[in-house]
PyMOL Python script that loads the backbone (N, CA, C, O; Angstrom):
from pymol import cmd

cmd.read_pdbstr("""\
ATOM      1  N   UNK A   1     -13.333   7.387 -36.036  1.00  0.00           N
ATOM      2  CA  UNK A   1     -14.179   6.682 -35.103  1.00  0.00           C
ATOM      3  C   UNK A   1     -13.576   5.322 -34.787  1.00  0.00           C
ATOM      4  O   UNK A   1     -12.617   4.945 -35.461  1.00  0.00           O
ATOM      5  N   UNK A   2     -14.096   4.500 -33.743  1.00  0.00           N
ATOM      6  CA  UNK A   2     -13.490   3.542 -33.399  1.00  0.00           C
ATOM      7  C   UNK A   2     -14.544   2.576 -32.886  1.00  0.00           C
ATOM      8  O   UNK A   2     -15.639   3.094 -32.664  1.00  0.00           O
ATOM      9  N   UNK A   3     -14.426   1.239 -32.648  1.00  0.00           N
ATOM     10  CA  UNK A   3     -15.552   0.190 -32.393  1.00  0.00           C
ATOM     11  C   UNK A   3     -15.498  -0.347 -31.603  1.00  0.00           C
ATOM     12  O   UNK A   3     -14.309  -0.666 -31.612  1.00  0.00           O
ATOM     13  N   UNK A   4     -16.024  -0.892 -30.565  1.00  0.00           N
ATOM     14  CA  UNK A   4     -17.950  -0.254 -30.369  1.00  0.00           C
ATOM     15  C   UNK A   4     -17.479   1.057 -29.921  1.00  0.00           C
ATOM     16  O   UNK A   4     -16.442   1.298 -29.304  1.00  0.00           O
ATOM     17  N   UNK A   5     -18.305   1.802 -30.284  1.00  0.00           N
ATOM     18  CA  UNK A   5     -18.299   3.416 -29.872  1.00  0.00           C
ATOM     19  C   UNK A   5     -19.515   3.386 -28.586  1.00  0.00           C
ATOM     20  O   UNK A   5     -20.294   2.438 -28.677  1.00  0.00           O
ATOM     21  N   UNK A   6     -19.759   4.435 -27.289  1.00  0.00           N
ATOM     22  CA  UNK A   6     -19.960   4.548 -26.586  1.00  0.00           C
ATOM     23  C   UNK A   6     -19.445   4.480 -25.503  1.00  0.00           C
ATOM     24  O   UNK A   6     -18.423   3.796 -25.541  1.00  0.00           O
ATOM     25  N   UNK A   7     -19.711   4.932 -24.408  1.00  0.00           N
ATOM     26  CA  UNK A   7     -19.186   4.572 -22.728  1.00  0.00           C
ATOM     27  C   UNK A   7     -19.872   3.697 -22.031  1.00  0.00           C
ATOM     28  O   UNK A   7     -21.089   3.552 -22.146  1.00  0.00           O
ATOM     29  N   UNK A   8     -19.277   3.170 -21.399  1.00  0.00           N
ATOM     30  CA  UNK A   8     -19.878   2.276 -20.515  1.00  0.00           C
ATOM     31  C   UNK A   8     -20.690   2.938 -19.114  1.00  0.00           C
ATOM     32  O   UNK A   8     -20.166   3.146 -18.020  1.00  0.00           O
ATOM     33  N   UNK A   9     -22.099   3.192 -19.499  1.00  0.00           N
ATOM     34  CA  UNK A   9     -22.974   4.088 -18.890  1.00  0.00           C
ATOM     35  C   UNK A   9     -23.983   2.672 -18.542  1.00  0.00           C
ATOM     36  O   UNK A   9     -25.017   2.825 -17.893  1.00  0.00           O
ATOM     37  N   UNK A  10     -23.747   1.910 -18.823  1.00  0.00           N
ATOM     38  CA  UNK A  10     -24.873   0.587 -18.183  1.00  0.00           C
ATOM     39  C   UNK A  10     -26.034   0.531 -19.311  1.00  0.00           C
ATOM     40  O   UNK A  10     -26.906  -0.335 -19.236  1.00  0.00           O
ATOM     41  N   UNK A  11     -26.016   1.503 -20.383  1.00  0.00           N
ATOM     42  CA  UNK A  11     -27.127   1.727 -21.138  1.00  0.00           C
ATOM     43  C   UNK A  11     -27.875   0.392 -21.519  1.00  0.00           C
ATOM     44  O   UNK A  11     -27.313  -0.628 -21.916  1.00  0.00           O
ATOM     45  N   UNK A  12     -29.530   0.595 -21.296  1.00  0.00           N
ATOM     46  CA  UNK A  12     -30.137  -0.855 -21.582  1.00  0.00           C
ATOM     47  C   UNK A  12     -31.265  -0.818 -22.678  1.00  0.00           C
ATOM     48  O   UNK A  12     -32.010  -1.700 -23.105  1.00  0.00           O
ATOM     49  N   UNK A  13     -31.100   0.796 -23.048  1.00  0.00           N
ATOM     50  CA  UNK A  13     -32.509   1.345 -24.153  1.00  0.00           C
ATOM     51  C   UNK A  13     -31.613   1.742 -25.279  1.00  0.00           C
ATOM     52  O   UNK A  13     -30.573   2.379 -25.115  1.00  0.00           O
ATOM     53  N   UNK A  14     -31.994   1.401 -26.241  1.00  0.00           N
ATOM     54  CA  UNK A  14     -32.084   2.232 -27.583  1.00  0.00           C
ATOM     55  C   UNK A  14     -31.507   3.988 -27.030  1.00  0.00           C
ATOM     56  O   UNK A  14     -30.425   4.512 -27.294  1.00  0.00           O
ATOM     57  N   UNK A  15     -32.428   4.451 -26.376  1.00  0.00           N
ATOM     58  CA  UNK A  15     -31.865   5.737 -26.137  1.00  0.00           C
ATOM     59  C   UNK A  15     -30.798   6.405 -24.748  1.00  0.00           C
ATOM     60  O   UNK A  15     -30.502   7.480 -24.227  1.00  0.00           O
ATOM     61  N   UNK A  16     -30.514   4.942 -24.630  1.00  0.00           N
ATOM     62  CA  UNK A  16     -29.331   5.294 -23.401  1.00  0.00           C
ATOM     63  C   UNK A  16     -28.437   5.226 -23.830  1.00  0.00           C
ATOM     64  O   UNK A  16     -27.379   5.768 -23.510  1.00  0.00           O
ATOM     65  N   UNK A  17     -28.807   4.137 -25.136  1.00  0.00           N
ATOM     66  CA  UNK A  17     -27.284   3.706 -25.970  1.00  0.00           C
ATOM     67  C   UNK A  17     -26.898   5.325 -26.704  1.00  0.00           C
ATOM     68  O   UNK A  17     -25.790   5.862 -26.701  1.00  0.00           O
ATOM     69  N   UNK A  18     -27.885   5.742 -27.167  1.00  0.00           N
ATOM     70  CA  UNK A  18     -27.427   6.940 -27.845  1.00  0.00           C
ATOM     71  C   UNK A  18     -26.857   8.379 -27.108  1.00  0.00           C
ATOM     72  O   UNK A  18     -26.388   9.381 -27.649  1.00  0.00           O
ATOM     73  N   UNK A  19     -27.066   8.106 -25.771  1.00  0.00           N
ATOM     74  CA  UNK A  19     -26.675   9.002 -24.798  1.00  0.00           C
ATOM     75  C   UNK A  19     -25.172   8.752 -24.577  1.00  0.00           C
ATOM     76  O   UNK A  19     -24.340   9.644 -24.409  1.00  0.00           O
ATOM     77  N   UNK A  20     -24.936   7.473 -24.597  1.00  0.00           N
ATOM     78  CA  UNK A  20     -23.366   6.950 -24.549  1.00  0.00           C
ATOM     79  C   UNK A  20     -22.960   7.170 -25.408  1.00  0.00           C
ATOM     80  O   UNK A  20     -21.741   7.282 -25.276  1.00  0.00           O
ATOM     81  N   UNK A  21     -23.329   7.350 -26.510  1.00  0.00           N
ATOM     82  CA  UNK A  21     -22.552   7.611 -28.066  1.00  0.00           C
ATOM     83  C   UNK A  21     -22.055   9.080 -28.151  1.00  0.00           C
ATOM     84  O   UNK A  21     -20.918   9.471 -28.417  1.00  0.00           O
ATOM     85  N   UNK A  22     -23.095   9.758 -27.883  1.00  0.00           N
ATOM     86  CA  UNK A  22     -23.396  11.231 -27.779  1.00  0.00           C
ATOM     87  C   UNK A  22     -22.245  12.038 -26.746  1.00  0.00           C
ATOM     88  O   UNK A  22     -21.695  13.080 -27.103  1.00  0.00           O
ATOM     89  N   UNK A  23     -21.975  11.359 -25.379  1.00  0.00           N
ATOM     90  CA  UNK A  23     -21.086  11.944 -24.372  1.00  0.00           C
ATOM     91  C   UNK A  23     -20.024  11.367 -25.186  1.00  0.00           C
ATOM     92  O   UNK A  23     -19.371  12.217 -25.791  1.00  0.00           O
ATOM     93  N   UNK A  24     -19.576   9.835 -25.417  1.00  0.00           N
ATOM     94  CA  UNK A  24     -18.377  10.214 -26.092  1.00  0.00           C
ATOM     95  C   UNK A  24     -17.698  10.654 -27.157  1.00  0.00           C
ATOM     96  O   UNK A  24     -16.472  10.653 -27.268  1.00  0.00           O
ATOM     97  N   UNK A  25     -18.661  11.119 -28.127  1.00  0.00           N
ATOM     98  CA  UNK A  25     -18.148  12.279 -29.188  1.00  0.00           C
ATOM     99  C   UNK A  25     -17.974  13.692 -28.655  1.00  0.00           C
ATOM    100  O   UNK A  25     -17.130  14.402 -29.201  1.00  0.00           O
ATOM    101  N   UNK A  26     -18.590  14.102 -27.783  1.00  0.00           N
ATOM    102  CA  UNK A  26     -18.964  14.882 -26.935  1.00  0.00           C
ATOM    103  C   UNK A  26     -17.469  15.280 -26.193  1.00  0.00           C
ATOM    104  O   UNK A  26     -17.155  16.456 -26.008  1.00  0.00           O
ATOM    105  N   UNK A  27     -16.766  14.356 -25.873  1.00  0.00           N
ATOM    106  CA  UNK A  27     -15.606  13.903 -24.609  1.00  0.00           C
ATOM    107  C   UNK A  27     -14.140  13.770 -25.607  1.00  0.00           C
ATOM    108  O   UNK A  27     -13.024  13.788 -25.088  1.00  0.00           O
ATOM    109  N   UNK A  28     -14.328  13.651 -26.915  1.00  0.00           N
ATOM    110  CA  UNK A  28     -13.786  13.056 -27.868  1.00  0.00           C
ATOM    111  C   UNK A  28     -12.906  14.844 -28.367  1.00  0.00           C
ATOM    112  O   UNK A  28     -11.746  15.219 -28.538  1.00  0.00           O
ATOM    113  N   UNK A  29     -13.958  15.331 -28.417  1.00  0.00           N
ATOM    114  CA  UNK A  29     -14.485  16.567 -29.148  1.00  0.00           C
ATOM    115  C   UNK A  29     -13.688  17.433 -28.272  1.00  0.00           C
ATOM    116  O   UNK A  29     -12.786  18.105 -28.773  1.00  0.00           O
ATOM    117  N   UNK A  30     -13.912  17.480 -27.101  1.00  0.00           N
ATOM    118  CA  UNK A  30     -13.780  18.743 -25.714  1.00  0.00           C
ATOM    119  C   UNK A  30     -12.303  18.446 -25.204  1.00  0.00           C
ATOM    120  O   UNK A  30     -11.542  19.323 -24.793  1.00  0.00           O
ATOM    121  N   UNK A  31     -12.046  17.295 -25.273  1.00  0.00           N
ATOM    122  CA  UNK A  31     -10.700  16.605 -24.578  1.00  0.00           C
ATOM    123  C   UNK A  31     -11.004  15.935 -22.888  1.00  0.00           C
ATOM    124  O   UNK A  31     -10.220  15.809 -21.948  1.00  0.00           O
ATOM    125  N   UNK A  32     -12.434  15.605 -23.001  1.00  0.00           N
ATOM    126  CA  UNK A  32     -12.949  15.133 -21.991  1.00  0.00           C
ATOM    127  C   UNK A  32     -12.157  13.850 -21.824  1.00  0.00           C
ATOM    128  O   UNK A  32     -11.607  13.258 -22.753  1.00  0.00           O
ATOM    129  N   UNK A  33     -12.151  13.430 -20.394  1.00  0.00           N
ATOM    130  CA  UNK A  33     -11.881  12.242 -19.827  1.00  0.00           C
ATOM    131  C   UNK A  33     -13.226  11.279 -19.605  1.00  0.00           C
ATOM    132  O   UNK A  33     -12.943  10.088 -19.474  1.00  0.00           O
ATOM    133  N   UNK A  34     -14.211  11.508 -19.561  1.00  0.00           N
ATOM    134  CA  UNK A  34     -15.317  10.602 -19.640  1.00  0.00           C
ATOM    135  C   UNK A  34     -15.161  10.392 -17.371  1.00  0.00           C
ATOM    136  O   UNK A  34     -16.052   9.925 -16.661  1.00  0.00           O
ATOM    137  N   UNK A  35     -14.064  10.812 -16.981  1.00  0.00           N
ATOM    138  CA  UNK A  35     -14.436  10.094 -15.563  1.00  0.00           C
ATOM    139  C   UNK A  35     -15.789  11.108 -14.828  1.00  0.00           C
ATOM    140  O   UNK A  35     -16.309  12.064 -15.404  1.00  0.00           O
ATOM    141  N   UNK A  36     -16.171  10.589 -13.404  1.00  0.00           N
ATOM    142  CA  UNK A  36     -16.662  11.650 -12.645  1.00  0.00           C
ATOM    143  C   UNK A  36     -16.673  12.687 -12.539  1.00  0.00           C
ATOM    144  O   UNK A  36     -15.487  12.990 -12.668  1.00  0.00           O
ATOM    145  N   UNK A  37     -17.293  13.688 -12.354  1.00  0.00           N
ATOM    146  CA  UNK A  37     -16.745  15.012 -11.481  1.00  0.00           C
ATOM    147  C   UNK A  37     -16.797  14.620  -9.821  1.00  0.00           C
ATOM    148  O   UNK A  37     -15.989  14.895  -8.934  1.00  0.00           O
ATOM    149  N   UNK A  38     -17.338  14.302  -9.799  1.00  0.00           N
ATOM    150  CA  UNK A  38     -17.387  14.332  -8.062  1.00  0.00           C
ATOM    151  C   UNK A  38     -16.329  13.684  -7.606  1.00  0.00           C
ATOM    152  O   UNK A  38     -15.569  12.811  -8.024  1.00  0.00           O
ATOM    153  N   UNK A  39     -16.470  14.366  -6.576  1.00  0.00           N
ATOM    154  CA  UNK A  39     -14.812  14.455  -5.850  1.00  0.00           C
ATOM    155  C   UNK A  39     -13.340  14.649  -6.840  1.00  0.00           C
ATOM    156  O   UNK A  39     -12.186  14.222  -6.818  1.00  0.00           O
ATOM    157  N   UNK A  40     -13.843  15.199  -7.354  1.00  0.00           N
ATOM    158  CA  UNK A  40     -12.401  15.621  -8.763  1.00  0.00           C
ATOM    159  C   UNK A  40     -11.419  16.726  -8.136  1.00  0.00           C
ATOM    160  O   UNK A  40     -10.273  16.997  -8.495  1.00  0.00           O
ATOM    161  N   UNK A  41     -12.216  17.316  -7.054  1.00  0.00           N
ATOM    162  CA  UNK A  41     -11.722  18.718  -6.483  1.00  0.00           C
ATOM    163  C   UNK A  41     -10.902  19.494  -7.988  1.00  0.00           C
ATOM    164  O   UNK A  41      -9.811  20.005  -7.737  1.00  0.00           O
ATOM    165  N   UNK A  42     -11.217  19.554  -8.956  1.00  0.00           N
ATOM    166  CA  UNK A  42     -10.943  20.527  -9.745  1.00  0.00           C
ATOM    167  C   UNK A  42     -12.309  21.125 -10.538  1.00  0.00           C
ATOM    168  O   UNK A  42     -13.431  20.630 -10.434  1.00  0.00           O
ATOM    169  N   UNK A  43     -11.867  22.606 -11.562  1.00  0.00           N
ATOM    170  CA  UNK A  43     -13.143  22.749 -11.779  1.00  0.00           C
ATOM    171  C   UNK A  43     -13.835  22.247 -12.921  1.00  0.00           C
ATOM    172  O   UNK A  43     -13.193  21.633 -13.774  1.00  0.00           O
ATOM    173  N   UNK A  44     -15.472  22.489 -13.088  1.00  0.00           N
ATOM    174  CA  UNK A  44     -16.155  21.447 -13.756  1.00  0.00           C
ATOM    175  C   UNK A  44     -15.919  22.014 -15.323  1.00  0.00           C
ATOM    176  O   UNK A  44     -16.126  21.263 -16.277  1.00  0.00           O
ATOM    177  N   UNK A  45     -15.535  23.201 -15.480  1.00  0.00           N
ATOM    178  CA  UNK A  45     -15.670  23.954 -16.304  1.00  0.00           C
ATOM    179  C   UNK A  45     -14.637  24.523 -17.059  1.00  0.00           C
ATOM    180  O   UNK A  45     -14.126  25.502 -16.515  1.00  0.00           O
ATOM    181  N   UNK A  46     -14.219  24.237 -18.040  1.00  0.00           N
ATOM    182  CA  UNK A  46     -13.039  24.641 -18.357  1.00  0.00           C
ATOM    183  C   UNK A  46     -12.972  25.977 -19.307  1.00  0.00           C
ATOM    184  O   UNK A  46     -13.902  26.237 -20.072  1.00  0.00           O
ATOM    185  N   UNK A  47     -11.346  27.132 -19.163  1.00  0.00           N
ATOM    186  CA  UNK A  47     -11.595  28.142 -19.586  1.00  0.00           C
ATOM    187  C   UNK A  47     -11.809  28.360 -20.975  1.00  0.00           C
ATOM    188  O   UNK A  47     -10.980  27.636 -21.525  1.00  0.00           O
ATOM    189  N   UNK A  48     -12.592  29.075 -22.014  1.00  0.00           N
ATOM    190  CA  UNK A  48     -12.851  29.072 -22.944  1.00  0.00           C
ATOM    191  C   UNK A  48     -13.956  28.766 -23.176  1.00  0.00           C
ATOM    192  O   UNK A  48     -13.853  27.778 -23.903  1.00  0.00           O
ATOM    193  N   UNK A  49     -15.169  29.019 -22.995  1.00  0.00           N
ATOM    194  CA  UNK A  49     -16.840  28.164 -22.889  1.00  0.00           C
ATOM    195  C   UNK A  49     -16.803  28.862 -24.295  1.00  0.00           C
ATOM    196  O   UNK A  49     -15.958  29.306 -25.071  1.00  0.00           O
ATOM    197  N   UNK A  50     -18.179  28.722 -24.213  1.00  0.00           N
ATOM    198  CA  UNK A  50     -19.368  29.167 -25.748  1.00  0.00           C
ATOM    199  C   UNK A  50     -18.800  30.550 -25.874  1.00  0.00           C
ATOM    200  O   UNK A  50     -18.576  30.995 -27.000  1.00  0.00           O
ATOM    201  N   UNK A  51     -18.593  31.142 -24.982  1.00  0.00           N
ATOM    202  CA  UNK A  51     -18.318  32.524 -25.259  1.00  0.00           C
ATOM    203  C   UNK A  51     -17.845  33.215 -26.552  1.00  0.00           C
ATOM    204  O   UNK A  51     -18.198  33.992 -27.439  1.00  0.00           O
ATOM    205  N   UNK A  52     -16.232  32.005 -25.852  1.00  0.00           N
ATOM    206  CA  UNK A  52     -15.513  32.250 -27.005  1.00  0.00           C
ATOM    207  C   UNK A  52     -15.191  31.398 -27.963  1.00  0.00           C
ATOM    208  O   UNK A  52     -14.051  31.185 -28.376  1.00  0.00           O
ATOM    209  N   UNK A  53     -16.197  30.893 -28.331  1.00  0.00           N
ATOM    210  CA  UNK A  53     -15.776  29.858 -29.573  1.00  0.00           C
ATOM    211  C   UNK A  53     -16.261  30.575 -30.604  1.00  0.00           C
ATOM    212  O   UNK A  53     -16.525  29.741 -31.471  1.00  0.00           O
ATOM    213  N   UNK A  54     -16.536  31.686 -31.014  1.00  0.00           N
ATOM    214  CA  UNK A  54     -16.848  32.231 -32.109  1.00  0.00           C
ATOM    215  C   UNK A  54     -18.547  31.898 -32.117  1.00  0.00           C
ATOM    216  O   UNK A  54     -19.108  31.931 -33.213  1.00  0.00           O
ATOM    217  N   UNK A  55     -19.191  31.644 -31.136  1.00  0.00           N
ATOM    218  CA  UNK A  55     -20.736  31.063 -31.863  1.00  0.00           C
ATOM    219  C   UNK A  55     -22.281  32.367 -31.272  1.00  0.00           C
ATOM    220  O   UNK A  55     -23.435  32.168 -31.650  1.00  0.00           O
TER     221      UNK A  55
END
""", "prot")
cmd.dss("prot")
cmd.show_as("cartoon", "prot")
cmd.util.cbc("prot")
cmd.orient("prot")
């Protein structure tokens, strides 16, 4: 882990902060970039979902 942990999501609650914490373990985890999707023109979804993760 690393400090301050979260994204810069503007969070101003207790539970926005934890929403920022949450996407970037989340992003950390997946090999997410944390940017937009919109206008990314690529897809949102990458191959390998739940399917196949063994779960």
């Amino acid at each position: 882990m690393r400090s301050p942990i979260g994204l810069d999501l503007g969070a101003r609650t207790p539970e926005e902060t934890a929403v920022s914490i949450a996407v970037e373990i989340v992003a950390a985890r997946q090999g997410g970039t944390g940017a937009p999707l919109t206008g990314a023109g690529t897809p949102i979804h990458r191959d390998g979902g739940l399917r196949n993760r063994g779960r």
